[in-house]
Wavefront OBJ file of the C-alpha trace (Angstrom):
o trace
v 42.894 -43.473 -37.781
v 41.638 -42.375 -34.284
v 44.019 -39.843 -32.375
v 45.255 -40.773 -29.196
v 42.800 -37.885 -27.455
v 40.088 -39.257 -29.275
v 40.698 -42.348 -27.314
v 41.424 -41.081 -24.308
v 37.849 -39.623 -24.782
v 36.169 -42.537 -26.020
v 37.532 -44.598 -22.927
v 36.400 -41.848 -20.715
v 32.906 -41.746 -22.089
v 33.112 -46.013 -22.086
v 33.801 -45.637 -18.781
v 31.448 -43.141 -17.645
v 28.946 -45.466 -19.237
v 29.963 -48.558 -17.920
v 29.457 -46.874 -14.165
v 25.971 -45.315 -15.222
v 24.957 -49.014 -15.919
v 26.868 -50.333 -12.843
v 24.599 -47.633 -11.402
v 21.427 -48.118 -12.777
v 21.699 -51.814 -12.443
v 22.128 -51.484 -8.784
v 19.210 -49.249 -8.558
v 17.260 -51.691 -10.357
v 18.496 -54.642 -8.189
v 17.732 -52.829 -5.032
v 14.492 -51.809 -6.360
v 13.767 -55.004 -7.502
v 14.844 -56.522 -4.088
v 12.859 -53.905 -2.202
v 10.234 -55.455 -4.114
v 10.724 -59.087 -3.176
v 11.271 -58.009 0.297
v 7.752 -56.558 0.506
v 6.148 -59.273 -1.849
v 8.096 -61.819 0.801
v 6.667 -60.159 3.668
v 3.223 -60.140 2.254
v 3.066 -63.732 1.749
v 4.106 -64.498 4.905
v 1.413 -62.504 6.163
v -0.845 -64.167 3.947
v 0.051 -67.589 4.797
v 0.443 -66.816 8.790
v -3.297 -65.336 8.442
v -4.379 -68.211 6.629
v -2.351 -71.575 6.194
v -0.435 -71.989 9.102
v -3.582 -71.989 11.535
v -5.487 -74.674 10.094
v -5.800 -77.356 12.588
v -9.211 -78.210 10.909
v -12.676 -77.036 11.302
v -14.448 -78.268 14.257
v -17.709 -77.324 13.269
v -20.174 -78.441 11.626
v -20.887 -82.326 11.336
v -19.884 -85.438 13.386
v -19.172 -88.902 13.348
v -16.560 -90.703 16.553
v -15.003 -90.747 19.755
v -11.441 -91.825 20.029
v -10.255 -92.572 24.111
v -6.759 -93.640 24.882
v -4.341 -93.819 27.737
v -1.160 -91.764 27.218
v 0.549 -94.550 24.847
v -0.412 -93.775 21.163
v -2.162 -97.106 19.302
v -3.867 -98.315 22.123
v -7.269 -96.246 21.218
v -10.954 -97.726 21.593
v -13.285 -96.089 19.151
v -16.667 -94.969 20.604
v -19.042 -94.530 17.429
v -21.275 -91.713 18.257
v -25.091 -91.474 17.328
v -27.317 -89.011 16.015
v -28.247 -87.678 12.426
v -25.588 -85.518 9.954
v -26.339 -82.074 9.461
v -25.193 -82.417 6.403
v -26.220 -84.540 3.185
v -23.054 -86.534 1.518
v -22.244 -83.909 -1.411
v -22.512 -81.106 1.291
v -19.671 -83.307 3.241
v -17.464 -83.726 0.352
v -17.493 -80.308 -0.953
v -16.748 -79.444 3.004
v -13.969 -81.795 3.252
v -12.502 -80.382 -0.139
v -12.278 -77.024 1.567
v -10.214 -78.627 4.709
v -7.867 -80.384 2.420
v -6.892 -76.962 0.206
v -6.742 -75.264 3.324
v -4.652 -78.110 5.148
v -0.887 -77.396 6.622
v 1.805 -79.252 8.080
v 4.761 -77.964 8.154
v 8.242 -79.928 7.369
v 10.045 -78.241 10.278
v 7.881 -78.470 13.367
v 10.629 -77.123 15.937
v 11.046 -73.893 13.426
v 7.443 -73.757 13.698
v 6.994 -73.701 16.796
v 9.637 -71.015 17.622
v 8.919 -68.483 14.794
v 6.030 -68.780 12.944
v 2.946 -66.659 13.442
v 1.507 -66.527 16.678
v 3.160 -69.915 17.834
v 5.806 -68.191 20.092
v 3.013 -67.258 22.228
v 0.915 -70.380 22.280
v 4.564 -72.050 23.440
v 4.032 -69.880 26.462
v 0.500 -70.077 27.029
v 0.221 -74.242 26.630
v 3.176 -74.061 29.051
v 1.068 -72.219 31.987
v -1.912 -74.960 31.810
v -0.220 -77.312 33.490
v 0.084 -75.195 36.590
v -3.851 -73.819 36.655
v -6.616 -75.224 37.769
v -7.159 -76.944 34.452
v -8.262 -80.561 34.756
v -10.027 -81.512 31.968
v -8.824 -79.304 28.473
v -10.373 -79.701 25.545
v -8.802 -78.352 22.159
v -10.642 -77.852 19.220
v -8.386 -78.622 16.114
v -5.453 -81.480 15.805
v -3.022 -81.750 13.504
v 0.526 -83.564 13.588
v 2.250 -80.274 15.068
v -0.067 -80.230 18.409
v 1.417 -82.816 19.079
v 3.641 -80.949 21.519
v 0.619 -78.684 23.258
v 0.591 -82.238 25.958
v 4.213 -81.844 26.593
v 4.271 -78.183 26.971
v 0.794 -78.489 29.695
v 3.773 -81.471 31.320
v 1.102 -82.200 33.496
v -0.303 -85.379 34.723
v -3.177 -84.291 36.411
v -4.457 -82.721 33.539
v -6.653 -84.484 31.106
v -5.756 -82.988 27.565
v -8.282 -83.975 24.662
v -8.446 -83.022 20.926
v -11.620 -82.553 18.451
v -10.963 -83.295 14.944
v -13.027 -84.485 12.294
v -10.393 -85.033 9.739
v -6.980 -86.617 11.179
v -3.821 -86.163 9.582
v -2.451 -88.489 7.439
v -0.607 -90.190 9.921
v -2.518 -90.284 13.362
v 0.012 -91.920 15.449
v 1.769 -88.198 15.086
v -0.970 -86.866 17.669
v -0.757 -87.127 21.650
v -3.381 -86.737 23.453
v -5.678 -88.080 26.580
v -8.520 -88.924 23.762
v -9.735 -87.586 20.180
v -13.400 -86.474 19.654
v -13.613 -87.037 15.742
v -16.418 -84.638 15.145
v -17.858 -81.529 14.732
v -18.442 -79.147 17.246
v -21.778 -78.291 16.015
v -23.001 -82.105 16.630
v -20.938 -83.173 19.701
v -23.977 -82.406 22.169
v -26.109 -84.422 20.070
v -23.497 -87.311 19.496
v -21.664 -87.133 22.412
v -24.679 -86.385 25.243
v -22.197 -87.791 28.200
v -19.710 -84.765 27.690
v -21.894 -81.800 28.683
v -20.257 -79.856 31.856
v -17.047 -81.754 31.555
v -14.678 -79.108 30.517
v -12.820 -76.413 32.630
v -11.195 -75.265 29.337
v -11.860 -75.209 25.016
v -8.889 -74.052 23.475
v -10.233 -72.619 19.896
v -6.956 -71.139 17.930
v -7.405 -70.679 14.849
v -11.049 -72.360 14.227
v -13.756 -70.140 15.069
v -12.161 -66.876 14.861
v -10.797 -67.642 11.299
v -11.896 -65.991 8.799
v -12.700 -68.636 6.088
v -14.966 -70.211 8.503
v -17.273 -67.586 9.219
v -17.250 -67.164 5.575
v -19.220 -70.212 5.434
v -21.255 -69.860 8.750
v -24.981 -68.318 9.196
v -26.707 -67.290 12.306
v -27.841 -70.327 12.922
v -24.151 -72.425 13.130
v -22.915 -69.732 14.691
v -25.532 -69.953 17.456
v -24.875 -73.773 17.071
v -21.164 -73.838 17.916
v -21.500 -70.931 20.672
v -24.042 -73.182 22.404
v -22.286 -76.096 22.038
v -19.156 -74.917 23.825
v -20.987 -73.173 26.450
v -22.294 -77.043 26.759
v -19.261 -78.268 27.007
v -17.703 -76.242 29.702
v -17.970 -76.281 33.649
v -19.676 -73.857 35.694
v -16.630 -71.013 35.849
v -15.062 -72.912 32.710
v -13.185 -70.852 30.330
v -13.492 -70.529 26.188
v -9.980 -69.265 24.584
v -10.764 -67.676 21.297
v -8.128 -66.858 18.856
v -9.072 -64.138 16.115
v -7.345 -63.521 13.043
v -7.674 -59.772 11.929
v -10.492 -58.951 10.379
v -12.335 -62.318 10.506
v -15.620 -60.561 10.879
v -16.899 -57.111 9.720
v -16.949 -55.669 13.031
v -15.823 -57.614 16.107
v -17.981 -55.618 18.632
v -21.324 -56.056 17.503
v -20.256 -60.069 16.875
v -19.561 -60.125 20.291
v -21.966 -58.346 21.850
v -24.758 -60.183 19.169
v -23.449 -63.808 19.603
v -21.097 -64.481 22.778
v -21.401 -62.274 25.439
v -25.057 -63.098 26.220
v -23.443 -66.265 27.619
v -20.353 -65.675 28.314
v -18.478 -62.490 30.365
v -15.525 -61.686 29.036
v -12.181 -61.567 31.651
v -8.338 -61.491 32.479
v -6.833 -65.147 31.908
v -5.449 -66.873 35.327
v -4.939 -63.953 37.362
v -4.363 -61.047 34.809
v -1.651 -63.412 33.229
v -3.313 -62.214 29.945
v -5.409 -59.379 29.473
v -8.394 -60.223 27.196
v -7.982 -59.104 23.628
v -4.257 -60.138 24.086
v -2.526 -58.571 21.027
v 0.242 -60.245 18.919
v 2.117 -59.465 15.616
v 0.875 -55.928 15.128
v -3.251 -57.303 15.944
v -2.954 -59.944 13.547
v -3.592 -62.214 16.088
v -5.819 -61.579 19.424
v -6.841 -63.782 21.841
v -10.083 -63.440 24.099
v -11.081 -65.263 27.189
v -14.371 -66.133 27.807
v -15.983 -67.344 31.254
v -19.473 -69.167 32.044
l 1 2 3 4 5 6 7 8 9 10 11 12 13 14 15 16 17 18 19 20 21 22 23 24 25 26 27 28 29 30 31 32 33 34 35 36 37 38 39 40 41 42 43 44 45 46 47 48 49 50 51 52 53 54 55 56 57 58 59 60 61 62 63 64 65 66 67 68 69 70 71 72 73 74 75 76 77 78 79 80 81 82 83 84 85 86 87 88 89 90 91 92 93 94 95 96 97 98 99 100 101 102 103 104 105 106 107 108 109 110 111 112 113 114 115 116 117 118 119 120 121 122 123 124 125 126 127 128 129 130 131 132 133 134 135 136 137 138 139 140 141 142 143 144 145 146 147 148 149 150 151 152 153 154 155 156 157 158 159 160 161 162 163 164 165 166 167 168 169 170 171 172 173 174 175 176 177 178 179 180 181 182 183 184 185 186 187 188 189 190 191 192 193 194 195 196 197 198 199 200 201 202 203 204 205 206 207 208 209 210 211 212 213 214 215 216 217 218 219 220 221 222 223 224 225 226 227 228 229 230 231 232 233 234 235 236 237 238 239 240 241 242 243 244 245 246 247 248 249 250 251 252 253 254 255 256 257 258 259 260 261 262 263 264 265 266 267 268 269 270 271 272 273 274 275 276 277 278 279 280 281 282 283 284 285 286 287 288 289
């Protein structure tokens, strides 16, 4: 028979133990949450650096024009000429790569207020319309640039897209005409379009890193060229890098765009060049003929 003392000191000691788990769990919950916290934060540094900017690479093979007035539907399709760069299994294996690295996000206001670098591409899409921007051409389209035209809220200004591979639904782009190519053919297929530019927007093509995983000199040199092609005398290239998208940014730049381009202030020192977002994650560099 257990004394009354005895328990007294077994209840204390259940108690005691009870907290120590109480405790211990806690611990383990806030450790454990610490941990998702950081393992949430990582992710959604991974997939800013690398899902949410993929409006499709512009960049290495070609096939049509798309014109059209402001109304969407009413497009004329322009089939370009000239020879692929690539041979059919090449293409596929391409186009496998843009449809893993594909995103389109179910919230597109969200998007565009939070995510990434997009707060700051609200902004800058917003000034356009106010420069002396006529013609704009931006490389990359998917369904949630579909607001870069309304933010420009401009009609003076001729906004155009390049993209290869359209989103599933089309109609959800808007747009003064599509180029459906690469950027690496459009001289070749497009020979009417040279010096017809005062601006190439290029977020989150060129500077990404998964794309100069797959580029040599040579389509390097290629897509340089072809936007210096594209642009106006005093036109403007806007080049978005992700961190770390090449082993050392200063000898890329030095190697492969500044011997035709000179690096400046955006619009009257709106934006310094090299423009730093999210901690560097994101930069932006503007680039004049």
């Amino acid at each position: 028979m257990v004394s009354i003392g005895a328990r007294k000191k077994n209840s204390s000691l259940g108690f005691c133990t009870k907290r120590v788990v109480v405790i211990v769990s806690a611990l383990a919950l806030l450790a454990l949450g610490l941990q998702a916290s950081s393992l949430i934060r990582s992710l959604e540094h991974d997939l800013l650096q690398h899902s949410f900017e993929k409006p499709m690479n512009a960049t290495l093979s070609g096939a049509a024009v798309l014109t059209e007035t402001n109304q969407i539907g009413t497009n004329d399709r322009i089939v370009g000429t000239g020879s692929d760069a690539m041979s059919e299994d090449q293409k596929e294996n391409w186009k496998q790569k843009m449809d893993a690295w594909v995103y389109e996000p179910k919230n597109v206001n969200y998007f565009w207020k939070k995510m990434g670098d997009r707060p700051f591409q609200r902004e800058f899409y917003s000034r356009l319309g106010k420069g002396n921007f006529n013609r704009i051409l931006d490389v990359g389209a998917r369904s949630y640039n579909k607001f870069c035209k309304d933010l420009i809220n401009s009609t003076s200004v001729e906004y155009l897209q390049m993209e290869p591979n359209l989103p599933s639904d089309p109609s959800d782009l808007k747009n003064d005409g599509l180029f459906e190519c690469y950027m690496n053919e459009v001289r070749e297929k497009y020979p009417d379009q040279g010096s017809s530019f005062d601006l190439v927007i290029d977020f989150g093509v060129f500077g990404w890193k998964l794309v100069q995983n797959e580029f040599d000199d040579t389509k390097v040199k290629g897509y340089v060229n072809s936007v210096t092609w594209l642009l106006r005398d005093k036109g403007c290239w806007v080049l978005k890098t992700d961190q770390g998208w090449v082993p050392n940014e200063v000898e890329f730049f030095d190697k492969h765009i500044l011997p035709y381009f000179t690096m400046k202030d955006f619009d009257n020192h709106a934006y310094e060049s090299g423009h730093s977002i999210k901690g560097g994650n994101f930069n932006f560099f503007f680039f004049f003929t």
